[in-house]
TIVO-2410 file (N, C-alpha, C; in nm, 3 decimals):
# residues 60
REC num residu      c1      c2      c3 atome chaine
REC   1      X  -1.058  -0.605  -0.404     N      A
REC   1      X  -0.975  -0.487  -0.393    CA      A
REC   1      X  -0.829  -0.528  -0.387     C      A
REC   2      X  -0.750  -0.439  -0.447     N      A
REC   2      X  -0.616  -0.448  -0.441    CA      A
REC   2      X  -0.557  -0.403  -0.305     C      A
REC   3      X  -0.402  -0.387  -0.299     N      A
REC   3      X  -0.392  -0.353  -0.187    CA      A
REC   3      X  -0.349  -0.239  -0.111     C      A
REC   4      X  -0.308  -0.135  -0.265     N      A
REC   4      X  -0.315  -0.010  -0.251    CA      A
REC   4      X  -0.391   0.052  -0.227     C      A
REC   5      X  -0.529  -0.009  -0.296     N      A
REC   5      X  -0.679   0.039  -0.279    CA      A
REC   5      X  -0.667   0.052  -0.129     C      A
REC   6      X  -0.659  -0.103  -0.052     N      A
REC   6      X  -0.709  -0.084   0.094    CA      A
REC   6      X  -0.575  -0.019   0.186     C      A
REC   7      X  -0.449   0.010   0.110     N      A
REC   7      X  -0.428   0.070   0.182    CA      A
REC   7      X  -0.459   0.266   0.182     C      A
REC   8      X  -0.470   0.302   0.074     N      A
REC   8      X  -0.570   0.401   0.053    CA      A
REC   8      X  -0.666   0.439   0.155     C      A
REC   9      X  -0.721   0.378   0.193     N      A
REC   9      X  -0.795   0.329   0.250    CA      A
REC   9      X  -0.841   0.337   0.419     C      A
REC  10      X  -0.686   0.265   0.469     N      A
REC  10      X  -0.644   0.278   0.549    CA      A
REC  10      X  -0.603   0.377   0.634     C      A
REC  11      X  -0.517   0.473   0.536     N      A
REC  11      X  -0.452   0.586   0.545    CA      A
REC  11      X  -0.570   0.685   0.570     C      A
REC  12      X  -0.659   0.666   0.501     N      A
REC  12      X  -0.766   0.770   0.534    CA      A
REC  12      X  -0.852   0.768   0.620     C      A
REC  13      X  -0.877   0.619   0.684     N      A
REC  13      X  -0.926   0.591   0.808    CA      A
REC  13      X  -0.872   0.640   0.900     C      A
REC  14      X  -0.696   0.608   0.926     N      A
REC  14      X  -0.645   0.704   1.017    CA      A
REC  14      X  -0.637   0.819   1.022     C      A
REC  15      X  -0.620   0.859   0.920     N      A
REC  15      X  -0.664   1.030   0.930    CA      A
REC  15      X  -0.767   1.098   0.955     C      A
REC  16      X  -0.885   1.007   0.928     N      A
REC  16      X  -1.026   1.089   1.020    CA      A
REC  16      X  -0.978   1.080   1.134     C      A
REC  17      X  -0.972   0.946   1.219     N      A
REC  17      X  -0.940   0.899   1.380    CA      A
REC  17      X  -0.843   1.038   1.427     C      A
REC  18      X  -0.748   1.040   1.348     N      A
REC  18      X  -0.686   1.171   1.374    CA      A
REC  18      X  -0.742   1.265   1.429     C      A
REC  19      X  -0.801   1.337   1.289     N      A
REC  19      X  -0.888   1.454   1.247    CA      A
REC  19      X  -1.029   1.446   1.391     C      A
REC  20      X  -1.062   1.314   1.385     N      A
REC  20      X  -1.169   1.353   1.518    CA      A
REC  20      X  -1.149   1.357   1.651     C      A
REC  21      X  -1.006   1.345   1.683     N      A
REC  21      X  -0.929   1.339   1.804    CA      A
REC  21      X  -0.976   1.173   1.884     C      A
REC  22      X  -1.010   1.109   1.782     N      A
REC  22      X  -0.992   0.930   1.863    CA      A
REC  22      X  -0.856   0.893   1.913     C      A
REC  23      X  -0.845   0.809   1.998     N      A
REC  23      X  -0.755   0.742   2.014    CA      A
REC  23      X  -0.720   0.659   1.939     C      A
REC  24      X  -0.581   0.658   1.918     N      A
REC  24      X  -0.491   0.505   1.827    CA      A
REC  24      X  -0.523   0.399   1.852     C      A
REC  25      X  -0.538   0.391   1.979     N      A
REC  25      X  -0.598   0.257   2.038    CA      A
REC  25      X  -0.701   0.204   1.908     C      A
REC  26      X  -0.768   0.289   1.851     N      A
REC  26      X  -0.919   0.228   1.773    CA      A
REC  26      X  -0.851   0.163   1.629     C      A
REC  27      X  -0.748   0.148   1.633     N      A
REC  27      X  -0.728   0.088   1.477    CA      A
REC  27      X  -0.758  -0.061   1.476     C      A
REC  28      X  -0.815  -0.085   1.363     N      A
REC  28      X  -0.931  -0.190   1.330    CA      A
REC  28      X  -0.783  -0.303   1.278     C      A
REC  29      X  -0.695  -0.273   1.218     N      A
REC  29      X  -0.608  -0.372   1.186    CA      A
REC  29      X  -0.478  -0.398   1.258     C      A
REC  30      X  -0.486  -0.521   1.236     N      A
REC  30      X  -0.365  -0.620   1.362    CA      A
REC  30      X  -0.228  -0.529   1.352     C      A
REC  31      X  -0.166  -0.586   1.463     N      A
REC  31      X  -0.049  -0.577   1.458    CA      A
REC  31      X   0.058  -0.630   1.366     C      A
REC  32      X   0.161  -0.541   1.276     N      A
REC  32      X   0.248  -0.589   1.254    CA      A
REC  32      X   0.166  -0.640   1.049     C      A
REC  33      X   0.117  -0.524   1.048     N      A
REC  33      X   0.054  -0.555   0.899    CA      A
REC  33      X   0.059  -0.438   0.860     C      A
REC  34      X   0.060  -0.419   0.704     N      A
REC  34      X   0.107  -0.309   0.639    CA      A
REC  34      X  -0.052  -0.231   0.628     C      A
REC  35      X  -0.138  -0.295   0.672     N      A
REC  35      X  -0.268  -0.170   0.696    CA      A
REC  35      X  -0.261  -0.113   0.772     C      A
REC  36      X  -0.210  -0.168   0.885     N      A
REC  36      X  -0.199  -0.080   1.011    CA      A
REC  36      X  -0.093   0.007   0.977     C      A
REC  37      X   0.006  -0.034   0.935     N      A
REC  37      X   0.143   0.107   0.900    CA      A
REC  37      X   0.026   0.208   0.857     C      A
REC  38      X  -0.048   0.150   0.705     N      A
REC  38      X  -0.094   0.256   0.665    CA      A
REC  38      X  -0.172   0.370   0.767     C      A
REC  39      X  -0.277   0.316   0.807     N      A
REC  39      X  -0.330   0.357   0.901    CA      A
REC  39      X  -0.255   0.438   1.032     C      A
REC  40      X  -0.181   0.412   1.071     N      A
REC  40      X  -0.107   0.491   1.182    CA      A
REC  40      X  -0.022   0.623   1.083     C      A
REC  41      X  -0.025   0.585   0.962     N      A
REC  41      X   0.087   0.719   0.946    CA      A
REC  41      X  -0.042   0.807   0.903     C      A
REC  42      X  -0.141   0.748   0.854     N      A
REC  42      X  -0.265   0.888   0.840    CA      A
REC  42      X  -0.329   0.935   0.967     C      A
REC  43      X  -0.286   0.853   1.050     N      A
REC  43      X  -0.326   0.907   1.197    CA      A
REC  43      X  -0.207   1.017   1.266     C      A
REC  44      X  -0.114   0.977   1.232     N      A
REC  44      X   0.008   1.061   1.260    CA      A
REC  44      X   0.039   1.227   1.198     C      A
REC  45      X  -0.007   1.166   1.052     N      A
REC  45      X  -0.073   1.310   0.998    CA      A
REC  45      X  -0.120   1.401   1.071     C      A
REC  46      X  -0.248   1.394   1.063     N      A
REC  46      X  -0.350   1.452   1.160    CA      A
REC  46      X  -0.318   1.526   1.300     C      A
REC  47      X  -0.263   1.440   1.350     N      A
REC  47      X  -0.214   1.462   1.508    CA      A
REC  47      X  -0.036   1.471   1.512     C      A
REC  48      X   0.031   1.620   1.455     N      A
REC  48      X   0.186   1.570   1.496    CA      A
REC  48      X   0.196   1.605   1.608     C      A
REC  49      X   0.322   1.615   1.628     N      A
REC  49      X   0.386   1.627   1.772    CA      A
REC  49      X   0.381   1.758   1.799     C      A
REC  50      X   0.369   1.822   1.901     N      A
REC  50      X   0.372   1.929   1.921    CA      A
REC  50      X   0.474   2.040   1.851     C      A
REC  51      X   0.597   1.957   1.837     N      A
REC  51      X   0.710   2.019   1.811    CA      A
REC  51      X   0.729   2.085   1.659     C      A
REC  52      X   0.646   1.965   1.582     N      A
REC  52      X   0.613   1.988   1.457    CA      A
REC  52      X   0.480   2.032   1.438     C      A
REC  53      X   0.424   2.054   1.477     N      A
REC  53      X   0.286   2.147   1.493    CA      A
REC  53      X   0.346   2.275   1.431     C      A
REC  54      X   0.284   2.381   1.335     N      A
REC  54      X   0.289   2.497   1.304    CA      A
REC  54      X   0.209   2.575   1.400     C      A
REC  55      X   0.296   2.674   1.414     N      A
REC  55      X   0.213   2.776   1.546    CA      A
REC  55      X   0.187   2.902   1.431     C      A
REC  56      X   0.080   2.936   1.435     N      A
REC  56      X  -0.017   3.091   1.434    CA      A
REC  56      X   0.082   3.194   1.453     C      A
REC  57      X   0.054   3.268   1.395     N      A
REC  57      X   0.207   3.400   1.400    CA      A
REC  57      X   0.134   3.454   1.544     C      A
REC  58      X   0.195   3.567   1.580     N      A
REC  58      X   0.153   3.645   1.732    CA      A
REC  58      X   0.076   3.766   1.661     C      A
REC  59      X   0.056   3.797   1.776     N      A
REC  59      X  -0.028   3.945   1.747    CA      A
REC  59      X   0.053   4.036   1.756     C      A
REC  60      X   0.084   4.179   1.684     N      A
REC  60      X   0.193   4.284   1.718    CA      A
REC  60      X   0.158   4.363   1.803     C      A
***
């Protein structure tokens, strides 16, 4: 595999972890490697900050 592939890859790993409410803690690749970037920004996806969270309109 190339390394777009795995970072592909990556990105989508973190975004389930996201998507299933895991902790960051669970990322499978080291520190300070461009899988893990990948991986944390598809996790970041998933889970933003509150601030950037879209809120649901109100009820009238």
């Amino acid at each position: 595999m190339g390394f777009r592939e795995d970072a592909v890859r990556a990105y989508q790993a973190g975004y389930a972890a996201g998507c299933d409410g895991r902790p960051p803690t669970e990322c499978p690749h080291p520190r300070n490697t461009s899988l893990r970037l990948a991986w944390v920004r598809g996790y970041a996806k998933a889970r933003p900050f509150e601030d950037e969270a879209v809120e649901p309109p109100s009820a009238p």
